[in-house]
C-alpha positions as CSV (number, residue, x, y, z in Angstrom):
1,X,12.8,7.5,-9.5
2,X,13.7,10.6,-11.1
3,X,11.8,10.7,-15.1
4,X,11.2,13.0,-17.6
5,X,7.6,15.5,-17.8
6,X,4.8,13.3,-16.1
7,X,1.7,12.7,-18.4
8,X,-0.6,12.8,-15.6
9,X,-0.5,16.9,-14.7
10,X,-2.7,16.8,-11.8
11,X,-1.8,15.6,-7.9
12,X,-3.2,11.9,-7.7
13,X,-1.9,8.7,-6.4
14,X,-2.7,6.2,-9.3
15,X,-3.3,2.8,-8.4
16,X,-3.2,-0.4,-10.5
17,X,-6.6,-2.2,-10.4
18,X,-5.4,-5.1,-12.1
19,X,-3.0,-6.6,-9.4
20,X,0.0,-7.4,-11.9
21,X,2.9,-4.8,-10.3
22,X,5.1,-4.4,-9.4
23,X,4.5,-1.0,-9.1
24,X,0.9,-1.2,-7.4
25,X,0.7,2.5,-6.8
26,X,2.3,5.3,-7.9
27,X,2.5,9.5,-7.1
28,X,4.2,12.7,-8.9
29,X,5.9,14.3,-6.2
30,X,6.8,17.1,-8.3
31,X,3.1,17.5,-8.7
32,X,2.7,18.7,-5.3
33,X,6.3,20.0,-4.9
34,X,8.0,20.9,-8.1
35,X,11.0,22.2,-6.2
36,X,11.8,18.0,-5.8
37,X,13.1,17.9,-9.2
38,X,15.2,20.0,-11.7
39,X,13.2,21.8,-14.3
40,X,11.7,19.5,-17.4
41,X,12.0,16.7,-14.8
42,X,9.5,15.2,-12.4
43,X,10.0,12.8,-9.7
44,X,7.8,9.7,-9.4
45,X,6.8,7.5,-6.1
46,X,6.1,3.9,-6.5
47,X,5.0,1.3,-4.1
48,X,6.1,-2.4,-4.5
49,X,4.8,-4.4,-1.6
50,X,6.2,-8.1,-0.9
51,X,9.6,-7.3,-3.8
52,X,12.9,-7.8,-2.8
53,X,14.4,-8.1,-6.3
54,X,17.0,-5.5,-7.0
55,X,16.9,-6.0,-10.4
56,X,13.0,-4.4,-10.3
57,X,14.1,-0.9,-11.4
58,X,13.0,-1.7,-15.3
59,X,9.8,-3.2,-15.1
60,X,8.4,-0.6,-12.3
61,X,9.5,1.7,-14.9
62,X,7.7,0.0,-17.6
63,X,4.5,0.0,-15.0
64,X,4.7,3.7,-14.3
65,X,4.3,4.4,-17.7
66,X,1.4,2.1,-18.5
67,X,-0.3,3.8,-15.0
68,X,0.4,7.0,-16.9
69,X,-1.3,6.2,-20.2
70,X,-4.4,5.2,-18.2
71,X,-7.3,6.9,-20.1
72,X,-9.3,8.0,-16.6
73,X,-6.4,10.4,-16.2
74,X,-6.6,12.1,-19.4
């Protein structure tokens, strides 16, 4: 999924400890290759394991940003 400036600037793979998803992992690929996004854009991996539900796209958005604002990262 394609979002604005990450909050996390370094080159990590973030995972949720607590289990709730759906995202259970996420990674900044622009991070490690900004040439994956347009400038003042970044471009974010997330893992869902066992979802099926196309509808997902707006709470794995929700859980990237609450991965983001985790205070080990800042």
């Amino acid at each position: 999924m394609a979002d604005a400036t990450p909050a996390i600037p370094d080159r990590y793979i973030v995972l949720d400890g607590t289990g709730r998803g759906p995202a259970l992992d996420i990674a900044l690929m622009t991070n490690v290759a900004p040439e994956y996004a347009p400038d003042g854009s970044a471009l974010i991996a997330a893992a869902c394991p066992g979802t099926l539900d196309a509808g997902i796209e707006p709470a794995v958005r929700n859980a990237t940003i609450e991965l983001q604002r985790c205070p080990a990262l800042h």
